[in-house]
N, C-alpha and C positions, 0 to 999 in steps of 0.2 A: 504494500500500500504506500501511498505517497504520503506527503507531510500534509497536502490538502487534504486529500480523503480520509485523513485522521481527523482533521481540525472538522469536515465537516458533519463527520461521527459525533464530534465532541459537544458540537453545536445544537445537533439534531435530540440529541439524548439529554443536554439542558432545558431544552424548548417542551420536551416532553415531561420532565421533572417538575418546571415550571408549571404548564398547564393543569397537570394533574393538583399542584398546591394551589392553583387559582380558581380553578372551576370546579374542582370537585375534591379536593384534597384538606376538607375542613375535619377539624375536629370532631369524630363522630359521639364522642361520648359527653360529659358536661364540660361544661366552661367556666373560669371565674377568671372576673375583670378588676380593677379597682381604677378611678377617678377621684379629683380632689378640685374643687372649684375654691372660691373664695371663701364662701360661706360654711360651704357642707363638702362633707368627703365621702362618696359610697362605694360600696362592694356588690358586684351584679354576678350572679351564679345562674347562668343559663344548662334547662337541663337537655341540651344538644342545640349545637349551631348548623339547623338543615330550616329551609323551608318549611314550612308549616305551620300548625299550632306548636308551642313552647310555653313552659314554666320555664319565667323570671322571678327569681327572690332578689331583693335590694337591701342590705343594711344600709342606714345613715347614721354618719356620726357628726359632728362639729369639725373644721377643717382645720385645728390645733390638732384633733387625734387620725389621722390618716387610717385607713384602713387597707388591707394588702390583701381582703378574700371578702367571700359574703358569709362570711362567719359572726358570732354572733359580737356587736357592739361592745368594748368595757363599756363607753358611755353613750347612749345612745342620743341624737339630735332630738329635740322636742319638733319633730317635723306632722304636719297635719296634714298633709296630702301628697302622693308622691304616686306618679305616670311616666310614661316610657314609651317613645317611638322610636323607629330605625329609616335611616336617611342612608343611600347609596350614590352620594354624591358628583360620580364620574356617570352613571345613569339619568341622574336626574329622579328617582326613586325617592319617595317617602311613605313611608304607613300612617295609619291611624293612629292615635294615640288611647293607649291604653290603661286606664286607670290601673293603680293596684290597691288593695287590698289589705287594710295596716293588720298584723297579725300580735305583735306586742311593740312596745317603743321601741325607736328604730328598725325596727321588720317588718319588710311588705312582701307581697306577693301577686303578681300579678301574671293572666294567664290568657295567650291568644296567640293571632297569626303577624311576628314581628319582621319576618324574611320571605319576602316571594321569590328568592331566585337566589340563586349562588355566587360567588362573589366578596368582595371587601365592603362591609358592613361598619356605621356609626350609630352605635346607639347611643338616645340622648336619654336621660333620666330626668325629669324634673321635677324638683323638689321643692313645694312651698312648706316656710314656716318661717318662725316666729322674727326669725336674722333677713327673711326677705325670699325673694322665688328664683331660684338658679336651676339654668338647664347645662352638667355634667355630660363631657361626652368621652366613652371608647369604642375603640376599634376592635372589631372582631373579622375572623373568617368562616364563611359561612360556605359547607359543601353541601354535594347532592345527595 
């Protein structure tokens, strides 16, 4: 083989390791995110990043205590309302916005269809309460 037909082996089989992690090479099992806004810091635990309907849990804390999973709060945010849409920005794609569900301070839950298609995904979380209403956002990847 030549030094081309190598390089363009090398090429071809990048393009396919790529593709596979873009369009269908998402996490098949759960997820967990963290974000830190101004005000509030949360943790989002998706239980699989595929199209469809999905369970989102959110811890919020105060954004002095950062949080690194959606485990549970030491302190939890006195937050009074908290929804969650996903934005595919190079699409042009946005969802509905999803109420959640407060389960104990700082824990929500919230449950429905946040991904139509697969892809590099922004979820935004929005969280009002007592410090003011901030919308958090991460990135996730989402397969088939």
């Amino acid at each position: 083989m030549t030094w081309r037909r190598v390089m363009v082996a090398l090429l071809v089989i990048a393009g396919a390791i790529w593709g596979y992690g873009v369009l269908g090479g998402g996490t098949p099992g759960p997820v967990e995110l963290a974000g830190t806004g101004a005000r509030y810091a949360i943790g989002v635990a998706l239980d699989r990043a595929r199209p469809g309907p999905v369970e989102i849990k959110i811890t919020a804390t105060t954004a002095k205590e950062p949080v690194t999973t959606a485990k549970e709060p030491v302190t939890p945010a006195a937050v009074a309302e908290v929804s969650v849409f996903a934005v595919m920005p190079h699409m042009g794609h946005i969802t509905t916005e999803i109420p959640a569900r407060r389960e104990r301070p700082g824990r929500f839950v919230a449950r429905g269809e946040l991904f139509t298609m697969a892809g590099v995904w922004e979820i935004a979380v929005r969280v009002d309460g007592p410090s003011g209403t901030e919308v958090i956002r991460v990135n996730t990847l989402v397969g088939e």
